[in-house]
N, C-alpha and C positions, 0 to 999 in steps of 0.2 A: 504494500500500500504506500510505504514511504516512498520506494523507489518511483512509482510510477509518479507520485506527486513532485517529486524532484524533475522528472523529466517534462512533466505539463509547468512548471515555470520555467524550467532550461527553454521550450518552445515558445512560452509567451515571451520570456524575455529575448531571447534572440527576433519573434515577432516584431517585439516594440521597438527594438534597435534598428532592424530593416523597415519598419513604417517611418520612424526619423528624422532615416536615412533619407528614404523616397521624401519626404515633406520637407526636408532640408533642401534637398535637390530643385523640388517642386518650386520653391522659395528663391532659388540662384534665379533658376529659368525665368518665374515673372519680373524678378528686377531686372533682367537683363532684358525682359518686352517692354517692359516700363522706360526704361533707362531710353531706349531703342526709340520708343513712338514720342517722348519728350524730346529728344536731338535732331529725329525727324523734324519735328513740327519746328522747332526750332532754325534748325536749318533752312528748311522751306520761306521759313519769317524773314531768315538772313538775305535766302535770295529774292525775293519780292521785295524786299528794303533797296537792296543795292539796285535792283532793276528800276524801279521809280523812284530812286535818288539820280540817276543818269536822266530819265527818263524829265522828271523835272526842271534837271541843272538843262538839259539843251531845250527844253519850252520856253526856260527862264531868261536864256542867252537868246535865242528869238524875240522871244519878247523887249528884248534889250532893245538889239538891233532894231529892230519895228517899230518903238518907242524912238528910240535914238532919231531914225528917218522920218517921224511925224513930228517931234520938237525941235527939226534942225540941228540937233547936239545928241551924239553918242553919249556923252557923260549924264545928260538928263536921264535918257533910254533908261541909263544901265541905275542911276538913283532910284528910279522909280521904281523899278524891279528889285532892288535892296528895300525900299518901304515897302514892298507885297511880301518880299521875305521877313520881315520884319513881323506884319500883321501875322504871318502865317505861326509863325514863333510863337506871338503869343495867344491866338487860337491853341495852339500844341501845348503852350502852360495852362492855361484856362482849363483845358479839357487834362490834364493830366491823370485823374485820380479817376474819369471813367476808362483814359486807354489802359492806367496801369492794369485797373481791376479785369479788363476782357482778356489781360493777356495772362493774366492769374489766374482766368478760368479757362482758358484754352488749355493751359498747360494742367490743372485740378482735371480737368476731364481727360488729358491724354492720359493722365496717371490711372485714375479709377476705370477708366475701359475696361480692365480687364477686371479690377473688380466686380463690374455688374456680371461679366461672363463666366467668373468662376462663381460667385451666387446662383446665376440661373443654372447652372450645371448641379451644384449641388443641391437646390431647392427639388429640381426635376427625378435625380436620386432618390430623393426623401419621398419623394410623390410615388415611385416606383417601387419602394420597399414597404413591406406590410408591418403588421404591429411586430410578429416575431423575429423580421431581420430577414426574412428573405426576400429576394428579388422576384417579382412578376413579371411573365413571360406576355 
């Protein structure tokens, strides 16, 4: 009797040490989806910044010039279009604490994605297992 109860915790505990394992595991994997779809989103933020940072400076420089050539003076052109940059600056202070917040939620939801998916996975489990623990076919 003794022996056999020795070897039913030898099993559980080697069990628990292999369950863990695997949920240690489980754990590296989502940081590293997490990690993964925050650098994405990030990145993707970097290049749409620098694309309509270009994209801006030569409308700006246009604008310049097209200014410049309707007030007779380049340097007018190019003033004028430092005061739109100017207003633009402080529209971008004004609004600071609604951009910071969206981009706090962009990045809050890249993080949780996957918690909703490993929830609905294991909510669906729970829905599929009966009172005694076993799975329905």
């Amino acid at each position: 009797m003794e022996k056999n109860s020795e070897q039913l915790f030898d099993r559980i505990k080697k069990d628990l040490i292999a369950y863990l394992e695997l949920r240690f595991d489980y754990l590296k994997l989502s940081t590293y989806e997490r990690t993964g779809k925050v650098l994405g989103v990030l990145s993707y933020g970097l290049v749409i910044l620098f694309t309509a940072f270009f994209a801006f400076l030569f409308i700006f420089l246009s604008l310049g010039f097209f200014l410049g050539e309707l007030f007779d003076s380049e340097g007018l052109g190019f003033i004028s279009v430092a005061v739109l940059y100017l207003i633009l600056i402080l529209a971008l202070l004004m609004n600071k604490a609604r951009i910071v917040s969206s981009v706090e939620n962009e990045i809050i939801s890249a993080l949780m994605s996957n918690d909703e998916k490993t929830n609905d996975t294991e909510n669906n489990e729970q829905q599929a297992s009966n009172s005694s623990g076993e799975i329905k076919n």
